[in-house]
N, C-alpha and C positions, 0 to 999 in steps of 0.2 A: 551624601549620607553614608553611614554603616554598610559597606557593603557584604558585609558578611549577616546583615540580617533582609538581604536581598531575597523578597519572595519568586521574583519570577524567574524562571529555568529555561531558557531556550539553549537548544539542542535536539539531534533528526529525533525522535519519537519518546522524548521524553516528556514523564507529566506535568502538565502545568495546574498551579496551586489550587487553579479556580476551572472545570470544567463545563464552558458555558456553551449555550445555544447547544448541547446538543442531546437533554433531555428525552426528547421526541425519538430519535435512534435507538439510546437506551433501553427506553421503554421498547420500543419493537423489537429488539433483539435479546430484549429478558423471553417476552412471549417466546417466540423461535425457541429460546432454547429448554424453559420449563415445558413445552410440547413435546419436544425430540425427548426428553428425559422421561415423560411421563409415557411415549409407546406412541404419543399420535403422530400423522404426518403433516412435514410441514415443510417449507422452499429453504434452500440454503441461502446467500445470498452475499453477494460483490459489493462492495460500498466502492464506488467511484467518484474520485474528485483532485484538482490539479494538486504537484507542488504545495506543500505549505497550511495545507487545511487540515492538518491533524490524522490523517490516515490510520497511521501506525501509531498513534495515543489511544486511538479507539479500540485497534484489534488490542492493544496491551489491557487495557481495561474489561474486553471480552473474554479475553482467557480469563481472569481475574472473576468475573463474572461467573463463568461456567464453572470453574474451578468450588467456586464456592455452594454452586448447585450440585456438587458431586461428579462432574463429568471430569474427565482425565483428556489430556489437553497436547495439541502442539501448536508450538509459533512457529513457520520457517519465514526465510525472504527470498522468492523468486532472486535467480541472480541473470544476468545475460551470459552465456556461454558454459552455464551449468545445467544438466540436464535435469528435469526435475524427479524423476525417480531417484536420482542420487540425493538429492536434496529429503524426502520421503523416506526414504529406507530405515535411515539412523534411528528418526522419529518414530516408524509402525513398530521396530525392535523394541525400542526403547518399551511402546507403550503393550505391547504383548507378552514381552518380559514381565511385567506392572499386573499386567490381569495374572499370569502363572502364579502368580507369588500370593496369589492372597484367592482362602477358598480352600477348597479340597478339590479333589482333581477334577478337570473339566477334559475331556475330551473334546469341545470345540475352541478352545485355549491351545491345547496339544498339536488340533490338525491347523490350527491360523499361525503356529509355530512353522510347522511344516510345508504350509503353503509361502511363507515367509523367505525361507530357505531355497523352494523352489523359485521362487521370484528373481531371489540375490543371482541367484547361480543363473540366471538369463542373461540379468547385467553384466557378470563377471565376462561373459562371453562377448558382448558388446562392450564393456567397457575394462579394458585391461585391468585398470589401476584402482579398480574399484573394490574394494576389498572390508566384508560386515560377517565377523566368525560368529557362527551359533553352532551348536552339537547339538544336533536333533536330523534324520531324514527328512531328503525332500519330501514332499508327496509330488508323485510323479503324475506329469499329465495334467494338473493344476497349474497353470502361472507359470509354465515354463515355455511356451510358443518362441519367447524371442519379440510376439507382438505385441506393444505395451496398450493396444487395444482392447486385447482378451486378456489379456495379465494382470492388468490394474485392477479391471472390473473383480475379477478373482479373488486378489489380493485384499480390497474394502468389504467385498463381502463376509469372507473370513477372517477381518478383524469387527465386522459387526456381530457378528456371530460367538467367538469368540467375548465380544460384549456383552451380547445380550444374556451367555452364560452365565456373567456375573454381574448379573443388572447392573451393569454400569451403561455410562455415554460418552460416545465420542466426541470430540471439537478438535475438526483441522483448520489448524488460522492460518492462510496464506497472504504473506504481504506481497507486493509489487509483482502480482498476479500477470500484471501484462509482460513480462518477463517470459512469461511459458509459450511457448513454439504450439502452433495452432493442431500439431497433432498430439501433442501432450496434452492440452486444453481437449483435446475430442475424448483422448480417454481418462480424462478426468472426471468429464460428463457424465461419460458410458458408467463409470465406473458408482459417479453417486446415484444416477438414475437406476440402477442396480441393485443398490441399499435403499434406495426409497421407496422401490417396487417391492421388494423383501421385507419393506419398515423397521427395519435395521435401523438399533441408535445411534447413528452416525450422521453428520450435521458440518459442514465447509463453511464457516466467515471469513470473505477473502476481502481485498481489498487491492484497487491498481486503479491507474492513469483512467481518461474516459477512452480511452480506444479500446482496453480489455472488452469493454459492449461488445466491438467489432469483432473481433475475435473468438467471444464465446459463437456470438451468433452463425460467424463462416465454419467453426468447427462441429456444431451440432445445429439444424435447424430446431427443435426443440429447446434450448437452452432457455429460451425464455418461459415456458414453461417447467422450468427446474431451479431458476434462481429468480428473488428478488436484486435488483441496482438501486437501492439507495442514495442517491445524490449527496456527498455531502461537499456543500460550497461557503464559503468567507462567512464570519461573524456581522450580525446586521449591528448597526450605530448601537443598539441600547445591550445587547451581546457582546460586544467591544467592552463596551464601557464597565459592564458587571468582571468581565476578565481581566481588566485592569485594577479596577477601583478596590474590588474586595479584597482581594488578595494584599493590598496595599492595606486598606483600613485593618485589616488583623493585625498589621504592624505596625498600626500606630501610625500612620502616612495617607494624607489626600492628595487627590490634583484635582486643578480647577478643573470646573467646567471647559475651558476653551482647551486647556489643555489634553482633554479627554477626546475635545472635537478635533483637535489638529494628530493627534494619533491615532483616530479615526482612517482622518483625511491620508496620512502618510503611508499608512498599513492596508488599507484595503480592506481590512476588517480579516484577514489573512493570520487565521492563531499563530504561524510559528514567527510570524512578523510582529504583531504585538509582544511576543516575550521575548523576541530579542530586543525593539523602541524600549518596555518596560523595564528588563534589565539593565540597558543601559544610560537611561535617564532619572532611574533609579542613582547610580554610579555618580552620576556626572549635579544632580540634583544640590547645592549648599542645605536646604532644608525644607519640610513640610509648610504650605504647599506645593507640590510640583507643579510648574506655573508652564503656560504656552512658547517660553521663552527659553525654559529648559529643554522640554523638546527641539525647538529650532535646534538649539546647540547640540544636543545630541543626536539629531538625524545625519550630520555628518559622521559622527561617528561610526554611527549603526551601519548605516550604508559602506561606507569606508570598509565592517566589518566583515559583512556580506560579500563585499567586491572581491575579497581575497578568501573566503571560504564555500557558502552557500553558492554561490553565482561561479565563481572560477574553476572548483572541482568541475562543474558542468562544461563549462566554455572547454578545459582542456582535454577531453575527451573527442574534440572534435576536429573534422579535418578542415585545411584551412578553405577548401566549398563550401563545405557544410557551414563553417563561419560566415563565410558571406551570405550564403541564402541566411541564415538570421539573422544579418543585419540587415538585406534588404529588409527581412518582414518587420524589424524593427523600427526601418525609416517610414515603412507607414502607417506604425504606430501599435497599441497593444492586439489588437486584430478584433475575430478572426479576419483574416484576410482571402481574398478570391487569388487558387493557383498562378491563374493565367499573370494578375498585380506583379506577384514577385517575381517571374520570370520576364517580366516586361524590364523591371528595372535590374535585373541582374543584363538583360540584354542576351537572353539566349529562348528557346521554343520551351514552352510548356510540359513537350515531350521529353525534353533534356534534361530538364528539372526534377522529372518524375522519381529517379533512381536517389536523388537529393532526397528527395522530402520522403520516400520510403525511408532510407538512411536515419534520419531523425526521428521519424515515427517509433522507428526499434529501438534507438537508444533513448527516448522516453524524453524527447526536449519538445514533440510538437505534436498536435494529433488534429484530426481532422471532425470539427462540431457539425459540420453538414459535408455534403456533396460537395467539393471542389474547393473546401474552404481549409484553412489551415490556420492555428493559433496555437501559443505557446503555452506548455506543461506547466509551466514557471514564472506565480505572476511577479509583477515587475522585470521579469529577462529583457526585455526591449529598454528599458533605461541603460539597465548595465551594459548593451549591447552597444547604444550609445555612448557610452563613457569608454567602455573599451579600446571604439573603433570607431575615433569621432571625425579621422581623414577618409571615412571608407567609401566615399563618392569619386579625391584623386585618384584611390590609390586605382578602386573600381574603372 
């Protein structure tokens, strides 16, 4: 068919034409934020869920959101080996510059300048190459420790404040939140807990892997008492079916029923895996309806397509240990799996293994769903692992 009037979009956080099953969120996260806008208090909150489940379509949609309620907004993306205050900076500039500008003079506009300034100039000290020009005095004594403990909390304070002078609200979107170093995550805590305590309009929708859990909770024991974790996991059968089907019927395009059941069956109910099967079997489709037969032939594809982009970025990232412990855990199958499993069949102690499975926990391919268990970031990784690395028993 036409593929130029191909509805569905797959790509890392891009929106797809039909945003389904996730209703329920929305609505919670409208609340949250007409609260924080209107002065009441109320929990920030993490949305956690593997690979592939839309993550970063939802915080995109939240700015969009807040945006439209009047709050003034940042998106960043945790990176690994970026610190996150560098990643922060550009953005608190940005959005303090924003409140200066509009208004008559604010004096707590003026000092969230200057505590701004004080902030940089600690970084600059730790970090050489770091370099954010404003012409304005520090304020000295504020946000200048050097501890981004006492600095951050500081620094959010005086852009809530700075806020609330011009009844405006804040929204910090953080993606791939498990990204952040567990003392960056303590005074990120510190820092909202700060502004919650003050009832500052300032308000964190973040989102990362399900380990960030772990992590908020070893950096602050309170944390759960500061954020909501929203789950959010794969489209059920009749949520599949709505993200394919409609988006298709607006174009003039059905698929069968069984068709709808075997892209089901293939994707896992996994949104950014439906819009890749959908766009592709879209492509490969001769004509309406899209029959259970087109997908067969386009699952090679899709897959095919994945193996050399979604799945391979990931796989080469890694060393070739770190390779084998996920193909062990892939030979025995999508998991979670019990530690001690994959070190039996890698053939080395549990204890040896241990530096392994920290190793992937950080770069974001495996995380641990209970006590002693381990399962992958990434569904379907254990197919591709197997297609990869299908001698990995001789070579083992």
């Amino acid at each position: 068919m036409d593929p130029i009037r191909n509805p569905f979009a797959p790509g890392a956080g891009t929106p797809p034409p039909e945003l389904a099953g996730r209703a329920a969120f929305l609505a919670r996260a409208e609340v949250v934020l007409q609260r924080v806008r209107a002065g009441k208090p109320e929990k920030s909150f993490i949305a956690t869920g593997l690979r592939g489940v839309g993550k970063t379509v939802l915080l995109v949609r939240l700015q969009e959101m807040a945006e439209e309620l009047g709050f003034r907004t940042s998106l960043i993306e945790a990176r690994e080996q970026t610190p996150l205050p560098q990643l922060l900076a550009p953005q608190i500039r940005r959005l303090l510059l924003e409140l200066d500008r509009v208004g008559s003079l604010s004096e707590a506009v003026k000092r969230g300048l200057r505590v701004f300034r004080s902030f940089i100039s600690s970084l600059k000290l730790k970090h050489g190459d770091f370099e954010l020009v404003l012409d304005v005095d520090p304020e000295k004594g504020i946000a200048d420790s050097g501890d981004l403990e006492t600095d951050l909390p500081d620094l959010l304070v005086a852009l809530g404040q700075a806020a609330a002078s011009r009844q405006a609200a804040i929204a910090l979107l953080i993606d791939e939140l498990q990204y952040v170093s567990e003392i960056e995550m303590s005074a990120l805590i510190m820092a909202l807990h700060r502004a919650a305590q003050q009832r500052l309009p300032i308000v964190m929708l973040a989102a990362g892997l399900p380990q960030v859990i772990g992590i908020t909770g070893r950096s602050k024991s309170y944390a759960e008492r500061l954020f909501d974790f929203p789950e959010i996991g794969p489209l059920s059968a009749e949520e599949s079916r709505r993200a394919l089907a409609e988006p298709a019927d607006a174009a003039g395009v059905s698929f069968t029923e069984e068709a709808l059941e075997a892209l089901f069956h293939v994707t896992k109910g996994y949104p950014f895996f439906l819009q890749e099967w959908g766009y592709t079997v879209w492509n490969l489709a001769e004509a309406s309806p899209i029959t259970a037969a087109d997908v067969h032939t386009a699952t090679a594809e899709a897959i095919a397509k994945l193996d050399r982009s979604f799945f391979r970025v990931r796989f080469d990232r890694l060393t070739p240990r770190e390779k084998s412990y996920l193909r062990a855990m892939a030979e025995l199958g999508p998991g979670p799996h019990r530690s001690g499993d994959i070190a039996d069949l890698l053939g080395i102690r549990v204890q040896a293994a241990g530096p392994l499975r920290s190793g992937l926990i950080r770069k974001g391919m495996i995380y641990g769903p209970a006590f002693g268990g381990t399962a992958f970031t990434v569904p379907l990784f254990d197919q591709f692992m197997k297609r990869t690395m299908p001698d990995w028993r001789d070579q083992h």
